[in-house]
N, C-alpha and C positions, 0 to 999 in steps of 0.2 A: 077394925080400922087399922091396927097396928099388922094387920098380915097383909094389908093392899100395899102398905107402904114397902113395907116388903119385895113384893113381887112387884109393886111398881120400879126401885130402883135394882132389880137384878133381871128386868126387860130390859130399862134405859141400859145397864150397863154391858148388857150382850149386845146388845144393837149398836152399841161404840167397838166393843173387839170386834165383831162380825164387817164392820166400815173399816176399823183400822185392817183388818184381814185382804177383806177386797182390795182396798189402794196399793196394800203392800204387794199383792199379785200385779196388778195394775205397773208398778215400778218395774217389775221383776220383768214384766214382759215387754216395756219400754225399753230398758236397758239390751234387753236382746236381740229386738227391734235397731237398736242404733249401732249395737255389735255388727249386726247384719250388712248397715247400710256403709258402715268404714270399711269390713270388708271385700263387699262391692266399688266402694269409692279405690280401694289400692288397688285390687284388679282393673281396676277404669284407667288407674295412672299406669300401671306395670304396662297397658293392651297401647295407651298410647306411646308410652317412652318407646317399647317395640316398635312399633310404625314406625314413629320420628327418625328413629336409627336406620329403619331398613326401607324407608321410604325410597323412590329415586331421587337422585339429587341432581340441582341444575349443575353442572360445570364446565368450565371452561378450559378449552384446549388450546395449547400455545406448543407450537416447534419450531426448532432453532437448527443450525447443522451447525457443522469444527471446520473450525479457519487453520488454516495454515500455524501450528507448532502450536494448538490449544491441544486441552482434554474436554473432560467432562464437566470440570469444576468448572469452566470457563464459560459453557452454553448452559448451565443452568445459575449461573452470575447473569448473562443477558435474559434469560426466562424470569428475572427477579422471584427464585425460589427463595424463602429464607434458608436461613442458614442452618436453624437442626434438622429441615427435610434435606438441605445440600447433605448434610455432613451423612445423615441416616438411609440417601439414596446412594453415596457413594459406600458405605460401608457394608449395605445389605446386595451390591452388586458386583463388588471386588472379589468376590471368591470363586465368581461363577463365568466372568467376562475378562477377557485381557483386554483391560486398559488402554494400554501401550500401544497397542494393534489398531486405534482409531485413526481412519481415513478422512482427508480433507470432504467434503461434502456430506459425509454420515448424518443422519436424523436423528434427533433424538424430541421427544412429545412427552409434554405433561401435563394431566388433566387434573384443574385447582380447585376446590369449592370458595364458597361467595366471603370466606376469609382468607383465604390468598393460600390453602395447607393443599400440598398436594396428594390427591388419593389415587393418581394410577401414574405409571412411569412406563414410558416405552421406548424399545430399543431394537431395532432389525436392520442386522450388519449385511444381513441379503433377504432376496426375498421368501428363504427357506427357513427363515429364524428368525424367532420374535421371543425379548427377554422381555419380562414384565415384571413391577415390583406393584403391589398391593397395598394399601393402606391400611390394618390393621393392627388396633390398639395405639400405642405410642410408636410403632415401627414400622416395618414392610417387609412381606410375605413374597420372596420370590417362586416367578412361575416361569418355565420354558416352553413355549410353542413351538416345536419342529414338525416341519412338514414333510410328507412323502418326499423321497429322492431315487433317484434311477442312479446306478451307481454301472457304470461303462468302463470296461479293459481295452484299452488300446495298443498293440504293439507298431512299430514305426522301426521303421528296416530301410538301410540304404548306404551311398559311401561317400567319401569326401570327395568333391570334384574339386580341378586345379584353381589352384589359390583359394580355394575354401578353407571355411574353418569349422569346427562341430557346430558349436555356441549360433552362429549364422543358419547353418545346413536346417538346424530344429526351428529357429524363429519363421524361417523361411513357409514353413509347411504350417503354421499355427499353433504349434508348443506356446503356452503361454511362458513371458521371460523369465519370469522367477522360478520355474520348473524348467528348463532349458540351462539355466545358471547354474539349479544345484546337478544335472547331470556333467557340466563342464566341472565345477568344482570336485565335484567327488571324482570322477574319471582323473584329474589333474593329479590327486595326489600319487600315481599309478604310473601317468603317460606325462613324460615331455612333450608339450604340445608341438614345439617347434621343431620336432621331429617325426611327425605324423607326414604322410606321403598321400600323394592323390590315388584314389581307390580302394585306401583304408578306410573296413566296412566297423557299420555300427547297426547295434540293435538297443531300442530302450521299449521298455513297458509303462505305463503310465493307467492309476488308477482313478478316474473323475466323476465326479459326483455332480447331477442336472438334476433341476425346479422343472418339473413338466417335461421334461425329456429334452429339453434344448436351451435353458439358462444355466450357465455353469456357477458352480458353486466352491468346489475345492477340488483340490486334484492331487497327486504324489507320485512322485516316483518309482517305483519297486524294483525296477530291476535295469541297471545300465548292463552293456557289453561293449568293450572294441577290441576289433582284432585287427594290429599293422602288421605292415612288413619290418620294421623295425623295431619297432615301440613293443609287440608282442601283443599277448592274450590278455583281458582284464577282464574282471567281471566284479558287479558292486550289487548286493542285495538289501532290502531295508529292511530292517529289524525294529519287531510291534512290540514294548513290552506290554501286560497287561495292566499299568495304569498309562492312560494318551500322554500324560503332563513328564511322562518320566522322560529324566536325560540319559536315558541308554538310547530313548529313540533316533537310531541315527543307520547310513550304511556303513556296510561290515563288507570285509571278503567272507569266502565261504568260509573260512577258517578262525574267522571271528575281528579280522585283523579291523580296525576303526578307520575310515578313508577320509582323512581330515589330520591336516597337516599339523606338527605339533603345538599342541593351545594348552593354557589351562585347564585347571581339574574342575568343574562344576561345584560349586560350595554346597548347593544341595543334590538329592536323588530326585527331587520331583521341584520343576518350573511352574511359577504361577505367579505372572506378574500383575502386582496390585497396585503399583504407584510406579511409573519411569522415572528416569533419570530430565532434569530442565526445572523451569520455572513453574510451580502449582501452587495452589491454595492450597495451606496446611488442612488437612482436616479437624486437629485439634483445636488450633487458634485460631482458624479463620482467616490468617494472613498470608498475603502471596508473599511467598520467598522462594528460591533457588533452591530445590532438593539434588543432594551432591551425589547422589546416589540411584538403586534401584531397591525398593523392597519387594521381597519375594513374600506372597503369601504361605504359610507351612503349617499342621500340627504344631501344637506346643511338646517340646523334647524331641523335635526331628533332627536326627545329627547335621551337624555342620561343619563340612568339609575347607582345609585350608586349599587355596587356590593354586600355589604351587608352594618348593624349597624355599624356605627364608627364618629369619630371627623374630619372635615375637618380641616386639618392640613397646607395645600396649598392651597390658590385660587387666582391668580395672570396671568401672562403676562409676556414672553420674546422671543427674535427675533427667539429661535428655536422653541421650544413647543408652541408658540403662546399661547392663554389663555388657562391655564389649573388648574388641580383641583387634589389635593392629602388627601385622606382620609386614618386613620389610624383607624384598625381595632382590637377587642376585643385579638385579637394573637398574635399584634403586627405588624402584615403583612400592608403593605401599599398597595393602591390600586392610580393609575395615571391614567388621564386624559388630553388628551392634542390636540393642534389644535381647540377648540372650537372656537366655531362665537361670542359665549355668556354664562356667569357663571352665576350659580342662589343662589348659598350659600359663605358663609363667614368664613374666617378663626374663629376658633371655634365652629361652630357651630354643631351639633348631628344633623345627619343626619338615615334615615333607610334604609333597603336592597329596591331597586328597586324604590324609591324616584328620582326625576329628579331632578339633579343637573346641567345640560346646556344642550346647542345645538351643534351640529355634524356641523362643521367649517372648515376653511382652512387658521386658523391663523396661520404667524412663518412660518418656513421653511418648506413649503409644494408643494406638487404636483396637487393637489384640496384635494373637500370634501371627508372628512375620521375621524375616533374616532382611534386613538393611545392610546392603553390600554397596560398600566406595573403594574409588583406587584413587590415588594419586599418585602424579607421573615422579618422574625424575627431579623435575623443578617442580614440586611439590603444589601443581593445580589439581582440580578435580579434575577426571575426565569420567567417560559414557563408561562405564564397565561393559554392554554393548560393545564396544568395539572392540574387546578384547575373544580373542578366539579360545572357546572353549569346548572341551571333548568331557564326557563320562569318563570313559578309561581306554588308553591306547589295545585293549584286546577285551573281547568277550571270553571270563569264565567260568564255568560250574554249569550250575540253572540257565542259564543265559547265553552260554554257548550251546547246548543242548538244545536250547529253544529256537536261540538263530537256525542250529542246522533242518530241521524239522520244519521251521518255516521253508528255507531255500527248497529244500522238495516240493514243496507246497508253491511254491513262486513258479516253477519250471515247468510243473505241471499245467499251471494258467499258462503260459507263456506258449504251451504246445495247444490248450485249445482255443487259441486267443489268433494263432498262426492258423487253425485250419478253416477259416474266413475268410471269405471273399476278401483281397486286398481293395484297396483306392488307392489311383496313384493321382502324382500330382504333375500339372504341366511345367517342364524344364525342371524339373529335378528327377534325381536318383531314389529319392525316398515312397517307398508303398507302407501303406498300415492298414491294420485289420482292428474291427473291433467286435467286442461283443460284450452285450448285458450279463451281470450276474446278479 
């Protein structure tokens, strides 16, 4: 009796470990089970978050053009961008677009999603260029569209007839004006004009760039020539450095000589206008005020060159202009520097024209690296620095003379296959030209 009981409770008692056993698999395999089903459930959220984001999105397209003495900041005030896309479309598009250069009618388009943020930006100064900025992350991704171009040598040969003038003679035949100007201005500094005779001949070359073979796009000069009976022989060639932005880009004689009449020294080596000179929306503040100035986009630590002879009169530090530097010149005119990284000269000190007085910074109330250049006149207003005339340096030399001559062969060369083309003349003038594709 006493051995059933026995063996009765060491059945009962395997048959509870043996159930506790099972449920405890049971759990073990539930929990892996709901392991399974959360890792399912994140890749469900991860697959949709993906979608949501790369989905297409509805948006809306709004474009505006530039009025008369606006920018940029101005047509996206009427496109009611807010104001960190204003501030982040004008700052991820200042380094790659001149500003400044913005023509009354210009387009500009932005496509906003259904909370008013813009995610594309578009900008085509012709119909061969399309700037694009991107929406990506907190900022924008710029893109450049350029399209095929045909790029056409034209030479334009002929003489002054009486009571003519050059400036006329070129507008006459289709030269567009602003390339007709600069062959008058550079020829000028050479030839008194008012001493030019009828039948003093002229040759220029012109190099222009066509959307489809017949919308013009840009054009340049390369190579003026006059030769009078009294004025003499001249000849003017353009010189390419290898960055486009650089201020040596200009005409030369053969000899290097600079054909521009005496201006100041350029404060930097390379041009890139990121804000003009007038009335703008600060980018930092947001408020329209009067900028006295022009800021040039630069490297940080790119030198900066004084404009001409003068007394530095300023060389100091404060929370707007950051370190800056004010030189006072032989007219009276002041000349401003400001946002520097680092000053090289000291108040009082005589400094000369194209001397490096600091580095290209982003001290003070700035956006980054840039050189903020002001002049005040005599009676101590602001004016345009614009209007003040400026050269790189009165002669090419080293590197750069070497490279001017090199190119003029290379100019003379076009110039002779450019001449052995069918001419076209034009009715009632003296002027034939030839052209040809390169």
């Amino acid at each position: 009796m006493k051995f059933w009981r026995i063996s009765w409770f060491a059945f009962f008692s395997a048959t509870i470990f043996l159930s506790a056993c099972f449920e405890s698999g049971k759990i073990e395999s539930l929990d892996g089970e709901i392991q399974q089903a959360n890792l399912q459930l994140a890749n469900a959220q991860t697959s949709l978050a993906t979608y949501v984001a790369k989905r297409p999105q509805r948006l809306s397209v709004l474009s505006d053009t530039v009025k008369a003495g606006e920018g940029l900041y101005q047509v996206l005030e009427r496109l009611q961008v807010n104001f960190n896309d204003k501030r982040s479309i004008v700052l991820a598009i200042q380094d790659s677009v001149e500003l400044s250069n913005l023509r009354v009618g210009q387009a500009f388009h932005v496509a906003q999603d259904s909370l008013g943020n813009v995610q594309v930006f578009r900008y085509a100064p012709n119909p061969a260029t399309v700037h694009l900025l991107l929406k990506e992350n907190d900022g924008f991704v710029y893109k450049l569209v350029a399209k095929p171009l045909v790029v056409k040598q034209s030479v334009f040969e002929g003489f002054i007839a009486k009571g003519g003038t050059l400036h006329e003679t070129l507008l006459s035949v289709g030269i567009p004006a602003r390339m007709s100007g600069i062959v008058a201005g550079v020829l000028q500094c050479k030839i008194p004009f008012s001493s030019v005779q009828p039948g003093d001949r002229f040759r220029i070359m012109l190099e222009e760039s066509f959307y489809q073979d017949s919308i013009w796009i840009a054009g340049k000069v390369i190579y003026a020539e006059f030769d009078g009976r009294t004025v003499g022989h001249h000849e003017a060639f353009l010189y390419a450095d290898p960055d486009p932005k650089s201020t040596y880009n200009a005409h030369y004689t053969e000899s290097g000589e600079a054909l521009i009449f005496d201006g100041l020294r350029y404060p930097l080596d390379r041009l890139h206008i990121t804000s003009p000179f007038g009335v703008r929306i600060h980018p930092v503040t947001g408020q329209r005020k009067m900028h006295s100035g022009i800021d040039y986009g630069s490297p940080k630590g790119s030198p900066v060159y004084a404009v001409a002879k003068g007394k530095v009169i300023v060389s100091g530090y404060d929370e707007y202009s950051g370190n800056k530097i004010a030189i006072k010149h032989a007219d009276n005119s002041v000349s401003y520097y400001m946002h520097l990284s680092s000053r090289g000269v000291g108040v009082g000190q005589q400094v000369t024209g194209g001397q490096v007085i600091g580095r290209v910074g982003s001290t003070g109330r700035s956006t980054g690296p840039h050189l903020h250049l002001g002049f005040k006149n005599a009676q101590g207003q602001w004016i345009n620095p614009k209007s003040k005339t400026m050269i790189a340096t009165p002669k090419l030399q080293g590197e750069r003379l070497a490279r001017l001559q090199s190119q003029v062969k290379r100019i003379r060369e076009d110039v002779l296959k450019t001449e052995a083309e069918t001419p076209r003349e034009f009715e009632g003038s003296s002027v034939k030209v030839k052209q040809r594709k390169i």
